[in-house]
mmCIF file of the N, C-alpha and C atoms, coordinates in Angstrom:
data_MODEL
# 
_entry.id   MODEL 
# 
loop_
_atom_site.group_PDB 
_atom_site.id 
_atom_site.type_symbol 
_atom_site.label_atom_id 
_atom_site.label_alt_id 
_atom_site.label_comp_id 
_atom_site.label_asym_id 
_atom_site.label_entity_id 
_atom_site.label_seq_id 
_atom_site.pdbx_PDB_ins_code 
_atom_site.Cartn_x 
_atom_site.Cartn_y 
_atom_site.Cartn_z 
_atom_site.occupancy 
_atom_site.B_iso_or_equiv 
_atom_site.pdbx_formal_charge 
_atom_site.auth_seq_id 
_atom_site.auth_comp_id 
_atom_site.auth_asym_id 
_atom_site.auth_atom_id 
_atom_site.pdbx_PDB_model_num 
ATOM 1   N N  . UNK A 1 1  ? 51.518  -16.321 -52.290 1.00 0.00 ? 1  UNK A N  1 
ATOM 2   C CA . UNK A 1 1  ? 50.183  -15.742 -52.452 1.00 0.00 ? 1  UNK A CA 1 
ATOM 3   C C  . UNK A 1 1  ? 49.143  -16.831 -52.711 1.00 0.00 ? 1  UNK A C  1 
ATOM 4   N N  . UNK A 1 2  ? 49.564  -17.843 -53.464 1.00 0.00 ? 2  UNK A N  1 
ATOM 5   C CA . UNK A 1 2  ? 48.743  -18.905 -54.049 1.00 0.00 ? 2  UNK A CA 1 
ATOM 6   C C  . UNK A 1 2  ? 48.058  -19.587 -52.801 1.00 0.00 ? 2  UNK A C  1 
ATOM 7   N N  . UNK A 1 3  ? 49.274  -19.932 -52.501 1.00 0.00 ? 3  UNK A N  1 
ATOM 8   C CA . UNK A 1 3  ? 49.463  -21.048 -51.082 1.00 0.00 ? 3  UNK A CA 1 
ATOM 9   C C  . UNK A 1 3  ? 48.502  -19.952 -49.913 1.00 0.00 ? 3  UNK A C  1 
ATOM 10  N N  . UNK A 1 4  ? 48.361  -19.118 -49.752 1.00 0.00 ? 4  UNK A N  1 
ATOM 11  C CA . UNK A 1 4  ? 47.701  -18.100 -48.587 1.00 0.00 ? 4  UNK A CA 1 
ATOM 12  C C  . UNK A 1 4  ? 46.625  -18.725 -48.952 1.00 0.00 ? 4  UNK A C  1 
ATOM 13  N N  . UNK A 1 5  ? 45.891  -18.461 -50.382 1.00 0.00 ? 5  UNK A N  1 
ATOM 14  C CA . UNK A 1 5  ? 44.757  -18.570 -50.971 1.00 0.00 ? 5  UNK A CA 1 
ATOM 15  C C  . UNK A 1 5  ? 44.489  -19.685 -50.343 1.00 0.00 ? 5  UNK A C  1 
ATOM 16  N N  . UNK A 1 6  ? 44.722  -20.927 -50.941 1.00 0.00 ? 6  UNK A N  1 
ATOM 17  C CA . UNK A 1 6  ? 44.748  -22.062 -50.778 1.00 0.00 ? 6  UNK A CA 1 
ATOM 18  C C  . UNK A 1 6  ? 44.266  -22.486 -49.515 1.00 0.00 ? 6  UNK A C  1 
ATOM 19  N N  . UNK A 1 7  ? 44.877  -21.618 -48.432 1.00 0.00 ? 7  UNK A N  1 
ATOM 20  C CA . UNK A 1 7  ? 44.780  -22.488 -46.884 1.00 0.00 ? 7  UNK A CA 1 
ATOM 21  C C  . UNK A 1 7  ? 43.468  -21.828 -46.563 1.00 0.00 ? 7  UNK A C  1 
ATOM 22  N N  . UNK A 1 8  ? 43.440  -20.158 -47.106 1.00 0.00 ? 8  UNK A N  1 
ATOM 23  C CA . UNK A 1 8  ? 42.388  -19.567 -46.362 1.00 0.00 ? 8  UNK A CA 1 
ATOM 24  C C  . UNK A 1 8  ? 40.989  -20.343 -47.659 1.00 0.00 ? 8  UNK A C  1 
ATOM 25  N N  . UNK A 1 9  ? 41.094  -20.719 -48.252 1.00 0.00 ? 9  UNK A N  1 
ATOM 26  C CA . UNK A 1 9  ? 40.021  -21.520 -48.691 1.00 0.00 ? 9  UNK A CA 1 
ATOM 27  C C  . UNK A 1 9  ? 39.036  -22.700 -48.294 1.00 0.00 ? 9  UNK A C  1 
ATOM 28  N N  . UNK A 1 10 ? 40.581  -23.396 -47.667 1.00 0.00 ? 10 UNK A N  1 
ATOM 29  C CA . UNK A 1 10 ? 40.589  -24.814 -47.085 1.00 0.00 ? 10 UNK A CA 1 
ATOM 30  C C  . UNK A 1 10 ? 40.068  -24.453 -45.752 1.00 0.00 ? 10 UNK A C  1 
ATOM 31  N N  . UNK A 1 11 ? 40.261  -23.370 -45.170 1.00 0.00 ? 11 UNK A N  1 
ATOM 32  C CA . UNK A 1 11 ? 39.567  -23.171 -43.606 1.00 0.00 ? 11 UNK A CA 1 
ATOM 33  C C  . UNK A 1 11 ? 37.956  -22.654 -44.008 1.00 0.00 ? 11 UNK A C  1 
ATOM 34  N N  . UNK A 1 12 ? 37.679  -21.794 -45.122 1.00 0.00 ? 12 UNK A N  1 
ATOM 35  C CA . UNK A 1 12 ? 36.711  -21.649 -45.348 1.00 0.00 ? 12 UNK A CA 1 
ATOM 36  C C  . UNK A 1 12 ? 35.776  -23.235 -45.934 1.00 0.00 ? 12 UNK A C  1 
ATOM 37  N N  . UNK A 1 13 ? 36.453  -23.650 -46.830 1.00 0.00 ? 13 UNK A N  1 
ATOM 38  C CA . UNK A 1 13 ? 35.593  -25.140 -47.024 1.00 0.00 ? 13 UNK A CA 1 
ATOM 39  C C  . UNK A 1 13 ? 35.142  -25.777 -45.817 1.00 0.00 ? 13 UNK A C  1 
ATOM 40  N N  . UNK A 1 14 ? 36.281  -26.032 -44.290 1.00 0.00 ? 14 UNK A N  1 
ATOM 41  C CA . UNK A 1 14 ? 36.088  -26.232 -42.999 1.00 0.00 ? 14 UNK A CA 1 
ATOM 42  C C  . UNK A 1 14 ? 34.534  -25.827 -42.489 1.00 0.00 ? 14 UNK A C  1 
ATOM 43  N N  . UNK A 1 15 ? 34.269  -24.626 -42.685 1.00 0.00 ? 15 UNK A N  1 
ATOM 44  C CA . UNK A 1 15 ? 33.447  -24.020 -41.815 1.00 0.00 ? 15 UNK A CA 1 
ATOM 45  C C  . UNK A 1 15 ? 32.282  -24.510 -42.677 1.00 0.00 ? 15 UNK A C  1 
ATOM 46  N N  . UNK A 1 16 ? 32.274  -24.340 -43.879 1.00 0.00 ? 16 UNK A N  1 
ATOM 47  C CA . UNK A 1 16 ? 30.802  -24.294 -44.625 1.00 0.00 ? 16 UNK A CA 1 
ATOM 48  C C  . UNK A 1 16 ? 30.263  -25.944 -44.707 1.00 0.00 ? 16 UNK A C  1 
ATOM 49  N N  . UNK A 1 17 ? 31.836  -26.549 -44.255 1.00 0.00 ? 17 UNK A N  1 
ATOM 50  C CA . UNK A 1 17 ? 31.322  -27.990 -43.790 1.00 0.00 ? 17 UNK A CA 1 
ATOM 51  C C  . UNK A 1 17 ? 30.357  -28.499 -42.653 1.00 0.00 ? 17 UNK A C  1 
ATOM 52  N N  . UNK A 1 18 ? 31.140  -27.806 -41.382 1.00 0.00 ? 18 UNK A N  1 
ATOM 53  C CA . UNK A 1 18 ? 30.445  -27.749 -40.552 1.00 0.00 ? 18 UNK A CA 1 
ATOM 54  C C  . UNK A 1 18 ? 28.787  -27.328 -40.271 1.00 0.00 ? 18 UNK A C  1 
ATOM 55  N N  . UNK A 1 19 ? 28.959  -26.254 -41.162 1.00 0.00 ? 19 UNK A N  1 
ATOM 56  C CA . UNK A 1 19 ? 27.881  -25.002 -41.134 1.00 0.00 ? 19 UNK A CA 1 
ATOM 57  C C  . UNK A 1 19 ? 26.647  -26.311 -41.321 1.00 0.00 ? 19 UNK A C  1 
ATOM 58  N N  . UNK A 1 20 ? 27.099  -26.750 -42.866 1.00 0.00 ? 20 UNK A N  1 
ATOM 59  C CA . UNK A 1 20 ? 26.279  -27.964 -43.793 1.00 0.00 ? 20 UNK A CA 1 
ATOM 60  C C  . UNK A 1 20 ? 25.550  -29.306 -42.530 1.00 0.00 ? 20 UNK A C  1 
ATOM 61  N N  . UNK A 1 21 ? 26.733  -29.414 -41.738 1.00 0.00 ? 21 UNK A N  1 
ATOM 62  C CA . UNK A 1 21 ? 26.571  -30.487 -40.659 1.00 0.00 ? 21 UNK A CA 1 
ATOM 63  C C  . UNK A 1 21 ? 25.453  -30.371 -39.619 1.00 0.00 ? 21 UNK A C  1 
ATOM 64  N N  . UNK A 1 22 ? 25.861  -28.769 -39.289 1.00 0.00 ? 22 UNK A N  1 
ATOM 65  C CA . UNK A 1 22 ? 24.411  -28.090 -38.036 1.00 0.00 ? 22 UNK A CA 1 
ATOM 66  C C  . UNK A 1 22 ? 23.781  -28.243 -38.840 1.00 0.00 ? 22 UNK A C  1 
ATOM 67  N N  . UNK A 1 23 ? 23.154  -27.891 -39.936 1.00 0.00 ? 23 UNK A N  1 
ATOM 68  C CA . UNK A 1 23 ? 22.121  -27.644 -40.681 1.00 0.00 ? 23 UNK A CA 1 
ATOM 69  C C  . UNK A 1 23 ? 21.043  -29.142 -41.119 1.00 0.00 ? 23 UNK A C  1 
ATOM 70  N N  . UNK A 1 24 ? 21.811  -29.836 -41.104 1.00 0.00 ? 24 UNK A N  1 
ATOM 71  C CA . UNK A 1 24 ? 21.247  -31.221 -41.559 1.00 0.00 ? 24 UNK A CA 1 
ATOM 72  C C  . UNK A 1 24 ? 21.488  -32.310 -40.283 1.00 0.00 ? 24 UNK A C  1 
ATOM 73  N N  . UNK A 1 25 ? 22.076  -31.792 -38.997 1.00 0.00 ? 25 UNK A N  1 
ATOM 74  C CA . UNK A 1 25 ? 21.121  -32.114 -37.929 1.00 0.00 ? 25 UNK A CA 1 
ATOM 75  C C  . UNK A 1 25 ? 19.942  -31.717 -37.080 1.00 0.00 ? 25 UNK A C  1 
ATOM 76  N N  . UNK A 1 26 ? 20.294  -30.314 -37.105 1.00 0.00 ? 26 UNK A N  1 
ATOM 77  C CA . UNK A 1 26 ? 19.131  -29.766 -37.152 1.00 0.00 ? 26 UNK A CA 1 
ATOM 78  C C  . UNK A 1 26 ? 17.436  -30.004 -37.890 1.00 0.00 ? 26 UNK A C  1 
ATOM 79  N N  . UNK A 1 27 ? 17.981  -30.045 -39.526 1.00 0.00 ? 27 UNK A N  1 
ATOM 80  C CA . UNK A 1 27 ? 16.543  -30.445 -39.807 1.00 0.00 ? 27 UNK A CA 1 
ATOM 81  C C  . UNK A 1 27 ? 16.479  -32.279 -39.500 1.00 0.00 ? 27 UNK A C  1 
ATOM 82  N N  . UNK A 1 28 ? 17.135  -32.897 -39.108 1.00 0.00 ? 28 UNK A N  1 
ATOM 83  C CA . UNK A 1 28 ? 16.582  -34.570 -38.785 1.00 0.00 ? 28 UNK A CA 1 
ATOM 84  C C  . UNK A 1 28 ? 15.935  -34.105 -37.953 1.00 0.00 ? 28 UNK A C  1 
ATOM 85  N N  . UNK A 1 29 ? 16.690  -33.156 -36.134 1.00 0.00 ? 29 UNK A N  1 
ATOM 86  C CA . UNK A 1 29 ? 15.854  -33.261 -35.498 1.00 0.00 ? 29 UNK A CA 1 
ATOM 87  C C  . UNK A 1 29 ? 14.596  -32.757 -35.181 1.00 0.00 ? 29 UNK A C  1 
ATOM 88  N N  . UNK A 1 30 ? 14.218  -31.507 -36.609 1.00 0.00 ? 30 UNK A N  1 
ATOM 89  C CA . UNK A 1 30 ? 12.897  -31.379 -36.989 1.00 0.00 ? 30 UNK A CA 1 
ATOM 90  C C  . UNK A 1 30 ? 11.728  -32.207 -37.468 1.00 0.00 ? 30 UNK A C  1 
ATOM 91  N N  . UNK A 1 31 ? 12.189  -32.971 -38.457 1.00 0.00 ? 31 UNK A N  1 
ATOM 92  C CA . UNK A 1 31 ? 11.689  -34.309 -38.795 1.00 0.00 ? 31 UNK A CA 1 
ATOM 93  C C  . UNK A 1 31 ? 11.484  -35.153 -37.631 1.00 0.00 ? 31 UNK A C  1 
ATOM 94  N N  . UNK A 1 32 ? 12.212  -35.539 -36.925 1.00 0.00 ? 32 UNK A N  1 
ATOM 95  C CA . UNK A 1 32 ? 12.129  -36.516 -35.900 1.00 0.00 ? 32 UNK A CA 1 
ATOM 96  C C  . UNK A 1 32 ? 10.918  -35.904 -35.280 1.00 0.00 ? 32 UNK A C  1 
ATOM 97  N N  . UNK A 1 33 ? 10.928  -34.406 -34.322 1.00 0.00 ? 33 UNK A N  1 
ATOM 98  C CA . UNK A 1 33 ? 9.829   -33.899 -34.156 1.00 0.00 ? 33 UNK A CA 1 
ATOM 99  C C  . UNK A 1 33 ? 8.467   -34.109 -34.332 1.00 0.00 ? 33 UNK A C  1 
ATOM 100 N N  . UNK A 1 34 ? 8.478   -33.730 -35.685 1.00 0.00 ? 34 UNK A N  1 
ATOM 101 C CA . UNK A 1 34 ? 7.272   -33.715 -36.344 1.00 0.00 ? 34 UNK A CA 1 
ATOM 102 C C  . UNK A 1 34 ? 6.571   -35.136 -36.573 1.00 0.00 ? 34 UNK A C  1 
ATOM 103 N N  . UNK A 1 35 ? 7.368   -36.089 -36.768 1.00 0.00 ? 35 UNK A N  1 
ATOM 104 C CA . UNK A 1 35 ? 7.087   -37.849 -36.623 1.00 0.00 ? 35 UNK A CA 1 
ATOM 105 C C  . UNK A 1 35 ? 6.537   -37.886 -35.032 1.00 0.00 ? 35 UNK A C  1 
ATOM 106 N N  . UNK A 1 36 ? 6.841   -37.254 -34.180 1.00 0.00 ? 36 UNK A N  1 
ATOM 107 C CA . UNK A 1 36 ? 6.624   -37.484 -33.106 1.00 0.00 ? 36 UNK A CA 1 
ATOM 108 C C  . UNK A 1 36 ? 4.698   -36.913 -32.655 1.00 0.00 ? 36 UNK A C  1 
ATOM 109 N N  . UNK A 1 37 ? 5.356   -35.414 -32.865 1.00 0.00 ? 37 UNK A N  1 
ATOM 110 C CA . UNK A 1 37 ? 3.770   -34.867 -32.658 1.00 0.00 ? 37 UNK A CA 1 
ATOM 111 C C  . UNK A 1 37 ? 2.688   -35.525 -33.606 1.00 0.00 ? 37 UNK A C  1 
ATOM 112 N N  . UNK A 1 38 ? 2.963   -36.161 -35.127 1.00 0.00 ? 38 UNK A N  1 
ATOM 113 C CA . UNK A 1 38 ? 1.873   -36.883 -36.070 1.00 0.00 ? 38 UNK A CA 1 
ATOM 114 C C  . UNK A 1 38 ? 1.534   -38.060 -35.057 1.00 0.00 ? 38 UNK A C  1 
ATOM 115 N N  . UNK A 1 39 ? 2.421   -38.704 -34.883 1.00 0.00 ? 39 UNK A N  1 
ATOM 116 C CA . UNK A 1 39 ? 2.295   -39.764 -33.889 1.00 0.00 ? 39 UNK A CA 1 
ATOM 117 C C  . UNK A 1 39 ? 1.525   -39.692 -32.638 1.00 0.00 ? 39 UNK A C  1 
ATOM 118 N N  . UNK A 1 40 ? 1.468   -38.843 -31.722 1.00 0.00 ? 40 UNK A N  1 
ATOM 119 C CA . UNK A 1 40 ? 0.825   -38.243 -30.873 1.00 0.00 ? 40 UNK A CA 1 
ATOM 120 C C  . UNK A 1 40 ? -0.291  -37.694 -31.305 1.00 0.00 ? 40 UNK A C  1 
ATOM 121 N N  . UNK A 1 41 ? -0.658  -37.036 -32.401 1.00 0.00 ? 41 UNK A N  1 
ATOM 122 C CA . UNK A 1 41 ? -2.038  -37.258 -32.732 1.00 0.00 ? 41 UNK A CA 1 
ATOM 123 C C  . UNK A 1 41 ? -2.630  -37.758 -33.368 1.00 0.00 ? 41 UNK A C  1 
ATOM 124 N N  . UNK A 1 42 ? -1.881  -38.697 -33.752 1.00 0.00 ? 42 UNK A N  1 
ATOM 125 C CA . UNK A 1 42 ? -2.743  -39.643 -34.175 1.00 0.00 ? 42 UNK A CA 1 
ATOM 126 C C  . UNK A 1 42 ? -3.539  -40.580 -33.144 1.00 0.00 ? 42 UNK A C  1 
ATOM 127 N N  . UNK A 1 43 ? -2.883  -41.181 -32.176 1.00 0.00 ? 43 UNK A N  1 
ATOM 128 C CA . UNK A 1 43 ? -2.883  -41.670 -30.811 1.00 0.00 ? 43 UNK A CA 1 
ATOM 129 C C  . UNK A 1 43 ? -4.070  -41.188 -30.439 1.00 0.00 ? 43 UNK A C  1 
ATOM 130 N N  . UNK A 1 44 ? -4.135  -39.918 -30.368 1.00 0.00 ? 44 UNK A N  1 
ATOM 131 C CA . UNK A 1 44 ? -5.144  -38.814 -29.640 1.00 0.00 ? 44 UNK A CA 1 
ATOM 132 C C  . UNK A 1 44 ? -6.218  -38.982 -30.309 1.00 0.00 ? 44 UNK A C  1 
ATOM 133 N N  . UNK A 1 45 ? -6.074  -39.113 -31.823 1.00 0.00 ? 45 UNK A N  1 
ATOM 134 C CA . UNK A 1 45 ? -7.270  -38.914 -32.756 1.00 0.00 ? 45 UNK A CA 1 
ATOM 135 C C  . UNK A 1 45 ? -7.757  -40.495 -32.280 1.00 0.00 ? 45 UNK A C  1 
ATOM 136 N N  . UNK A 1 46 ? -7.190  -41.788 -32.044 1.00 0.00 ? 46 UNK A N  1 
ATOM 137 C CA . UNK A 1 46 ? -7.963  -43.004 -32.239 1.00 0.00 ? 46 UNK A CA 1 
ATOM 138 C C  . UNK A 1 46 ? -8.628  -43.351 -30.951 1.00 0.00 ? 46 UNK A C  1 
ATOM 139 N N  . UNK A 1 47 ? -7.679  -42.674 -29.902 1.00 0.00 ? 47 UNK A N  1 
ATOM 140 C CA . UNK A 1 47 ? -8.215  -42.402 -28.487 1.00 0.00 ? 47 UNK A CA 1 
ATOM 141 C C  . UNK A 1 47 ? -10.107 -41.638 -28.400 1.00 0.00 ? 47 UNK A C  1 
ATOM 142 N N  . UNK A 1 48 ? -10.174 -41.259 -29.121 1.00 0.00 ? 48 UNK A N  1 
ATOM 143 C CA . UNK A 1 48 ? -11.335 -40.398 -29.116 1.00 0.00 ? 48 UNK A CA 1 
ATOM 144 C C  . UNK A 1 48 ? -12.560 -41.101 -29.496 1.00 0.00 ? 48 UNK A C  1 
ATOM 145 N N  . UNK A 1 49 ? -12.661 -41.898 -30.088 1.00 0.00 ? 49 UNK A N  1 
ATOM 146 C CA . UNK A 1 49 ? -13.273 -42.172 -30.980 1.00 0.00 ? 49 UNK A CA 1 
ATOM 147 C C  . UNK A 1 49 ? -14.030 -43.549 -30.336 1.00 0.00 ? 49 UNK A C  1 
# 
């Protein structure tokens, strides 16, 4: 019973690892994003002027 526990834990730790992994590539490649479009208007803003 222990040992069941145990594994079905260890597959659950698995997933919420993963889960953790999408999640914090995901937000870099939000960040990265957003560095991008500031960047781009900034460009735009000195372009103008």
């Amino acid at each position: 019973m222990i040992n069941r526990k145990n594994k079905e834990l260890g597959v659950r730790i698995e997933q919420i690892t993963m889960e953790a992994e999408a999640w914090q590539q995901s937000a870099k490649c939000s960040e990265n994003m957003i560095a991008a479009l500031n960047q781009s208007g900034a460009s735009s803003r000195s372009t103008k002027r």
